[in-house]
C-alpha positions in Angstrom: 0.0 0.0 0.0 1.5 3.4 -0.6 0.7 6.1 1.3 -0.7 8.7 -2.0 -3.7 5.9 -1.5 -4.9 7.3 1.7 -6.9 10.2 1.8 -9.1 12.3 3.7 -13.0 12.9 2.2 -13.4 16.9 1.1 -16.7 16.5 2.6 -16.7 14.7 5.6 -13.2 14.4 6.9 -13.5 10.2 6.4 -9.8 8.3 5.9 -10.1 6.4 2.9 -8.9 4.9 -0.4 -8.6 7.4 -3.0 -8.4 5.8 -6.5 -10.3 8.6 -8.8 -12.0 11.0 -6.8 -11.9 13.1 -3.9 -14.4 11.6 -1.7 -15.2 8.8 0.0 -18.0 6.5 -1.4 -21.0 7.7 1.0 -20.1 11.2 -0.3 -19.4 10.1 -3.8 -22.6 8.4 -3.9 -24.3 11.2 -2.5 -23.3 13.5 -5.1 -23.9 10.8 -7.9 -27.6 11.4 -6.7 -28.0 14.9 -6.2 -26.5 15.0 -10.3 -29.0 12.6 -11.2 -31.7 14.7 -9.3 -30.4 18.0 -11.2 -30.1 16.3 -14.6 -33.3 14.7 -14.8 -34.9 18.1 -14.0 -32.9 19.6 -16.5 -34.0 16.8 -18.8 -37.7 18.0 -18.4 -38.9 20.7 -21.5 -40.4 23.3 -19.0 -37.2 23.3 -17.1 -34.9 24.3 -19.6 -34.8 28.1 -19.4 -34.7 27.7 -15.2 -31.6 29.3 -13.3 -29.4 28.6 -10.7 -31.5 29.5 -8.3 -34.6 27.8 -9.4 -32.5 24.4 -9.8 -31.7 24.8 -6.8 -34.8 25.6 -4.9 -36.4 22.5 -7.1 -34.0 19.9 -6.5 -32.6 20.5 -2.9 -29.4 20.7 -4.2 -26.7 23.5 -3.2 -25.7 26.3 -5.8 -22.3 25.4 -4.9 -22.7 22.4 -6.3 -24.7 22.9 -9.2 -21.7 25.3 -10.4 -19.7 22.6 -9.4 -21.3 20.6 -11.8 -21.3 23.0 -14.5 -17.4 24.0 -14.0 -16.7 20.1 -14.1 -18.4 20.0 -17.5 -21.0 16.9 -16.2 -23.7 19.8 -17.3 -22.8 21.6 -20.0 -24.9 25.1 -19.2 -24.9 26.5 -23.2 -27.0 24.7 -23.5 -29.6 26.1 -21.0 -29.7 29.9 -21.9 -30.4 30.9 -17.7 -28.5 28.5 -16.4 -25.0 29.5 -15.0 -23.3 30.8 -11.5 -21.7 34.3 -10.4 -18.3 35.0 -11.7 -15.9 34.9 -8.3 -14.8 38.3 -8.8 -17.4 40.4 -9.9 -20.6 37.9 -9.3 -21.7 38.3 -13.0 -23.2 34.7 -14.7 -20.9 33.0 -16.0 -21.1 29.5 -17.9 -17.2 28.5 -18.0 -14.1 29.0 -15.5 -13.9 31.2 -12.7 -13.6 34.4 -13.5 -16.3 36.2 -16.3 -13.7 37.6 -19.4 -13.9 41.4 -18.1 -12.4 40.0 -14.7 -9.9 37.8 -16.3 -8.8 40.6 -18.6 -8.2 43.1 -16.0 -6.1 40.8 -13.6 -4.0 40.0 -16.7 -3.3 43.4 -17.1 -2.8 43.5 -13.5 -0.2 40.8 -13.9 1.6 42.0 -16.8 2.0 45.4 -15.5 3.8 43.9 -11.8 5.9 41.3 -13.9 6.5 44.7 -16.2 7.6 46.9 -13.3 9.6 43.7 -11.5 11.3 43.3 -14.6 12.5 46.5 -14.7 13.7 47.1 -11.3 15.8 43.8 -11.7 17.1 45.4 -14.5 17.8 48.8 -12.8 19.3 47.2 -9.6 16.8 48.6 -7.4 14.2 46.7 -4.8 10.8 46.6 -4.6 9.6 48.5 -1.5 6.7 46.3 0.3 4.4 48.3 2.4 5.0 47.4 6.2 2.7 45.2 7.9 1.2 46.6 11.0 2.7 44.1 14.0 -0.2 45.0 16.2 -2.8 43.4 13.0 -0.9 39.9 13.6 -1.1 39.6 17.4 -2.7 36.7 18.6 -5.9 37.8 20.8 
């Protein structure tokens, strides 16, 4: 046995074998149901233009982990025109990653302008100056 096998569940904290996933098989089975519970209300006509929301008010299941779904590509949400989950940034619905493409833009800017300026003050010899922490924000209470 090596010891990558062993895990601990994301859900519930349970030791177990990990072979392909990230919980344990009560959890794994739980969420095989609560898919099966979204997708077969999905699968229903009238259902088809419902949100995020709405799924989840109708099926029990969390938002969490109906975007969980959706980001995992098990439902593929073009093809439901309400159906996506709030971009982590900004919180506008999104159908695909994490971030909507106006977020994702202006962090890559972000990043490209700090690796710009880092760049340079390698080049130019000099430091970056990091604002001081305030010691009294890190005491223990």
């Amino acid at each position: 046995m090596k010891a990558n096998q062993l895990d601990n569940c994301r859900i519930c904290g349970t030791l177990f074998f990990k072979d392909y996933t990230d919980y344990c098989l009560d959890c794994y089975k739980e969420i095989e149901e609560e898919f099966k519970l979204v997708n077969n209300f999905l699968k229903i006509e009238a259902n088809r233009f419902a949100d995020i929301q709405e799924v989840s008010e109708s099926t029990t299941v969390s938002v969490k982990q109906i975007a969980e779904f959706i980001r995992d590509g098990r439902i593929y949400a073009e093809d439901f025109a309400n159906l996506g989950y709030p971009c982590k940034h900004c919180g506008k619905v999104i159908k695909r990653q994490i971030l909507c493409s106006d977020c994702f833009e202006d962090f890559s800017k972000k990043i490209d302008a700090t690796l710009k300026n880092d760049k340079f003050l390698e080049e130019t010899g000099r430091k970056r100056v990091r604002p001081k922490v305030n010691a009294q924000y890190w005491k223990i209470r």
